[in-house]
N, C-alpha and C positions, 0 to 999 in steps of 0.2 A: 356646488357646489362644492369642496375640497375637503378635508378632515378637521376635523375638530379635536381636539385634546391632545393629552399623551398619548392616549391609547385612543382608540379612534373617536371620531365625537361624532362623524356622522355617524361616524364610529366615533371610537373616543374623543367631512364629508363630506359631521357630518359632515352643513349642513350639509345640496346643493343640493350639487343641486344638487340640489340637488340639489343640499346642496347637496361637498364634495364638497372647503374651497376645491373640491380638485378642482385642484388649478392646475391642470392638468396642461391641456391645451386650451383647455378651455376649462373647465369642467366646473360647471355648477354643481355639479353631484357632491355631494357630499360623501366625505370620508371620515372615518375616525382615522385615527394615527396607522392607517393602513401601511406608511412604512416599517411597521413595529410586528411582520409578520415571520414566522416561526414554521421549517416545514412540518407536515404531519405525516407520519408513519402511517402508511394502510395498515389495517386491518389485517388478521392473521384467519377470520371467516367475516362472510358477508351475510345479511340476511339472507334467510333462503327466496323472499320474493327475485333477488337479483340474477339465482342462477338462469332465469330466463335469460339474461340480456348477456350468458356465456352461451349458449345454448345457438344464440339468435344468431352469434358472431361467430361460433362454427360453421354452422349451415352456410350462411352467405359465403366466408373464405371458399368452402367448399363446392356449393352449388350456384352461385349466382355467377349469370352469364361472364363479367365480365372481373368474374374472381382472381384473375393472372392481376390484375391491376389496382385491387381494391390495396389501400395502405389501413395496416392497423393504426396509426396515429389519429387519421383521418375520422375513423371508425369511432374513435376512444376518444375525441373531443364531441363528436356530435352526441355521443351517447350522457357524456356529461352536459353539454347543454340541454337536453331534454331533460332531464331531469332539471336545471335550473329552471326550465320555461314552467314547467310541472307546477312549482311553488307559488306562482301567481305574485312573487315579489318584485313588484318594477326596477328593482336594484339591483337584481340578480343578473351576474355575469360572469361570461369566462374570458379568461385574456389568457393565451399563449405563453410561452415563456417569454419573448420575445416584446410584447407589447408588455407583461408584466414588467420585465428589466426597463422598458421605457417610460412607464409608469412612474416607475422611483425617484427618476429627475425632476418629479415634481417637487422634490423635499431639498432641493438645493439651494433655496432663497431665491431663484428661477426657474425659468421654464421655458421651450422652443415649441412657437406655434401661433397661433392668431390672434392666441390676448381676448376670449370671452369664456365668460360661464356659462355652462349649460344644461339644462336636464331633460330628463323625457316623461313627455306629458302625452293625453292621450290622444292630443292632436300632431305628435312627434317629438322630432328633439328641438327645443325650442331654449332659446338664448336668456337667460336670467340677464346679462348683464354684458357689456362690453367693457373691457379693462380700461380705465384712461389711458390715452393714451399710445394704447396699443395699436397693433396693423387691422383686426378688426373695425375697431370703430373709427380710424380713418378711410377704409373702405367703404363705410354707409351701413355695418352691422348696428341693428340695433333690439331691445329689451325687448322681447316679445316676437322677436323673428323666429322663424319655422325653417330648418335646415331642409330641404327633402331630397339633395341629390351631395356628391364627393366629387370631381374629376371626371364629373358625366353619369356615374353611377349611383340608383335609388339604394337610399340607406333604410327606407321602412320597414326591411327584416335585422337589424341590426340593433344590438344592445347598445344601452348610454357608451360603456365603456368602446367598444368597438368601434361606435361612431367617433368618438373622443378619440381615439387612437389614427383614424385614418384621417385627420383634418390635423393632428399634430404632423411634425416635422421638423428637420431642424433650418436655422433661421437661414432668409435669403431664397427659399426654395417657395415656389407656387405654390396654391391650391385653389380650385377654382368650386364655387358650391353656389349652387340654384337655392334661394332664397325668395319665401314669401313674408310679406314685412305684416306685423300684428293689424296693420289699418289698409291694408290690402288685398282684390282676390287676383291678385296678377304675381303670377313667378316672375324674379330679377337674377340672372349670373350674377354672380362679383365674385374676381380673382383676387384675393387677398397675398400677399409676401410673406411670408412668415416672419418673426424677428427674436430677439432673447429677450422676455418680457420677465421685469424683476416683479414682484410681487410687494407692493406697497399695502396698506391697511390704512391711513387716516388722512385726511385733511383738514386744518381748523384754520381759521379765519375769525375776526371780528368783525362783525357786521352792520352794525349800525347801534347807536344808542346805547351801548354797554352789553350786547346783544353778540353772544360766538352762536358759531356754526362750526359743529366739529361732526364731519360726515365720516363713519367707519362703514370702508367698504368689504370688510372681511377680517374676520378673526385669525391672527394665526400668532406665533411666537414671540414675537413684538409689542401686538397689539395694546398691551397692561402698559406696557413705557411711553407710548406712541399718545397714547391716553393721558398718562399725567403731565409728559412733556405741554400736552395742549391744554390742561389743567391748571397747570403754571404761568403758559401764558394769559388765560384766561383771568387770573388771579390779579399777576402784574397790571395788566389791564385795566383794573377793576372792574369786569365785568359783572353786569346785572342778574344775567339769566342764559342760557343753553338753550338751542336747538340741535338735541341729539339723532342725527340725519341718517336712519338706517337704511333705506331708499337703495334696490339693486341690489343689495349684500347677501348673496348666496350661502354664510355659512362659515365655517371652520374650522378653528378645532374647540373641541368642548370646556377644556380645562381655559383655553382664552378667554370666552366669553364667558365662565365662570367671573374668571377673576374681575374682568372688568365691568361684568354688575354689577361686583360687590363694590368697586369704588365708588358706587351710586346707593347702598341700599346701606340702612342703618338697622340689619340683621334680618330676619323673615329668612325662605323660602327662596329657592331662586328656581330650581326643579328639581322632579323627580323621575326615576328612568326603573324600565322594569324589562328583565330578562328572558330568554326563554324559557325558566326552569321557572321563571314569575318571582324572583325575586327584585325586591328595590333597593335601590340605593338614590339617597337625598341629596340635594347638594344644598347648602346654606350659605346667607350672608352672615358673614361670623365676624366682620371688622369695620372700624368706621371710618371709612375711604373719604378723600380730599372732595371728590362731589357729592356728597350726602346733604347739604346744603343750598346746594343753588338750584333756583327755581328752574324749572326744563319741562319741555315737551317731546317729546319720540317721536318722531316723524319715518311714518312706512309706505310701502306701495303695494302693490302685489307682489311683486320681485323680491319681497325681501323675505327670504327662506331659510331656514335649520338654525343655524345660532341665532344667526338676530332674531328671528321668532322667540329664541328663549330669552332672549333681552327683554324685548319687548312687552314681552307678555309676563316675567317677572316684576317689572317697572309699572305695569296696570293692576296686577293681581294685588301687587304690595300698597296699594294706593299711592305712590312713590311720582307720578307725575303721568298729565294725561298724555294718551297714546292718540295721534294725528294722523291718517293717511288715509287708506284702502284695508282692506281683509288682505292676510299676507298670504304667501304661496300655500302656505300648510306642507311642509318637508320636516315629520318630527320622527327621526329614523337614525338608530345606528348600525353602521354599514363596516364592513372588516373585508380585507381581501386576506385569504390564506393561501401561504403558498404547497400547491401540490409539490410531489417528489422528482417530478422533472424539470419545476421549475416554471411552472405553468401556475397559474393562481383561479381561486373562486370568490367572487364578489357578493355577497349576502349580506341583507338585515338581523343583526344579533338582540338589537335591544328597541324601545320606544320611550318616545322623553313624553314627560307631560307635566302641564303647568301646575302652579301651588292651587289653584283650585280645581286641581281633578282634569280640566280641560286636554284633552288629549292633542298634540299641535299635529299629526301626520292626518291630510285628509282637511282639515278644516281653519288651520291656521290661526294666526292672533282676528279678532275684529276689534277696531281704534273704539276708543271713546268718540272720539268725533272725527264722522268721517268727512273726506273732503278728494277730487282728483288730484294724484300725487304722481302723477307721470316725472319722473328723473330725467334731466336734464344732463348733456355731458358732462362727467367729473372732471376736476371741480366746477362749482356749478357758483360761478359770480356773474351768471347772465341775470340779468334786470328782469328777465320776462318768465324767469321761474318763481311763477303764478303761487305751487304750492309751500315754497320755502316761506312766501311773505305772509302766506294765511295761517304759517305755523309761530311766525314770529307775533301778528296779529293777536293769536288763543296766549302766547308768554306773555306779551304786556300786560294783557288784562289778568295774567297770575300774578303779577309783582309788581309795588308800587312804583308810582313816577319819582322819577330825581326830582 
């Protein structure tokens, strides 16, 4: 997933996968505006549970066999990952200073790496999505694949973030990763290339009979323009009715997929998020946006995590137009990286979003009004034999009258 908002949406991510769009290298995980981070001064005292972990770090300099060689750096990062692993928070990570600065080139309008989303589930790190397009899914990566190896080596002790980090690179450079595909029990190699993968958000098309498909595959900066541009042509057109195609869409930033509800909702709810101090904060449809009118169905899969969840589940909650797919990933989490004082960062859960009716989306996700197999096709998806696009357009005829 990759970030969502201003301030992070996975955090203000999310989703991703995770989301994350981190769009990392991939990265499903979601982030909130994880670039918007700030260092933090230590402390001037610690609890006193902590003097243990001075105590524990004398002795060993001191007496452990092979003390001439122990590095405190070394020492000082394990000791902060156990404590992240501590918290039982799947999002919880550390990233170096190093993979933290590499990080941030996710906020460039691109990114260097193999072009998928991904997050970690508790079957591993498992791919939301392949970027159209990108060196990934010309490879043969696909939605539901299981990462389990890097360059020969198992990553099943490795955080999202670290794994995300060793499969970037920059473009032109190998990586090779043992891959179990969602509908297989057989491991496959595949050496992907890396390349400079821009970061798109929509595709629209009209499709038959007055009928668009306008598939957003991720929330980020754009996404509110990307949307009305296709709004208009939609218009021009005169189209009848929407298939809004959330299908793979790991997420964003928050404040996007705010906004581009709101082009859909004629006021209501859109969600609500609560803190660690348990405070809320609402977000509302407060305007009356150019699709607030036309007849539409939401179209999801499983894959579709952290923003689009809130899309979706805004757009059913509001009785606003029925929701078509799968139960979606359930990623309703905001995610913040803060940078330590070396430079080095911590990745944690700050906030949780939950729909207008109380429904909490981490853990359980949107469920469609009518479900139906929505397995995503390559984007964009103008093959004939996607099965679920036609049984979404199918549920819109019968919402709005024949020409």
């Amino acid at each position: 997933m990759h970030s969502m908002t201003d301030r992070p949406i996975a955090s203000r991510f999310p989703l991703l996968i995770f989301a994350l769009f981190f769009l990392l290298v991939f990265a499903g995980c979601e982030r909130v505006n994880a670039g918007a981070t700030e260092p933090i001064p230590a402390g001037d005292q610690l609890p006193p549970e902590l003097k243990t972990v001075a105590e524990a770090y004398r002795i060993l300099m001191d007496e452990h066999v092979d003390h001439r060689t122990l590095e405190s750096q070394q020492l000082s990062e394990g000791a902060i990952r156990g404590i992240l692993a501590s918290l039982e928070d799947p999002h919880a990570s550390y990233l170096s200073s190093d993979q933290h600065e590499r990080e941030q080139e996710g906020y460039r309008g691109y990114f260097e790496g193999i072009g998928a989303q991904v997050t970690m589930t508790e079957a591993g790190l498992t791919v939301i999505a392949p970027i159209p397009g990108a060196p990934a899914e010309a490879a043969g990566i696909r939605a539901g694949d299981l990462i389990l190896a890097v360059d020969g080596d198992s990553i099943s002790h490795l955080t999202l973030v670290e794994a995300v980090n060793l499969i970037r690179g920059p473009g032109g450079t190998e990586v090779t990763l043992l891959v179990r595909h969602a509908d297989s029990d057989q491991n496959e190699t595949i050496t992907v290339t890396r390349g400079r993968i821009p970061i798109e958000s929509t595709d629209f098309r009209m499709v038959e009979d007055g009928v668009g498909h306008l598939w957003i595959y991720s929330f980020s900066n754009t996404t509110e323009d990307e949307v009305r541009r296709a709004l208009d042509e939609f218009d021009d057109a005169q189209g009848r009715g929407l298939v809004l195609d959330l299908r793979n869409n790991p997420g964003g930033l928050l404040n996007s997929v705010v906004d581009v509800t709101d082009l859909f909702l004629d006021g209501g709810q859109i969600l609500y998020e609560i803190d660690a101090q348990g405070n809320r904060n609402d977000y509302d449809a407060d305007r009356r946006g150019p699709g607030v009118d036309i007849p539409m169905v939401v179209l999801v899969n499983e894959f579709s995590a952290s923003a689009s969840e809130i899309m979706a589940g805004a757009i059913k909650t509001n009785d606003r137009a029925l929701v078509v797919g799968e139960t979606t990933f359930g990623k309703g989490s905001v995610n913040i990286a803060r940078e330590l004082s070396d430079g080095s960062a911590i990745y944690f859960t700050i906030r949780r979003w939950y729909l207008p009716d109380d429904t909490q989306i981490e853990g359980q996700g949107v469920t469609p009004n009518i479900e139906i197999e929505a397995e995503a096709l390559p984007l964009p998806a103008d093959d004939p034999e996607d099965g679920a696009l036609q049984q979404a357009i199918d549920i819109l005829n019968e919402q709005i009258p024949a020409r």
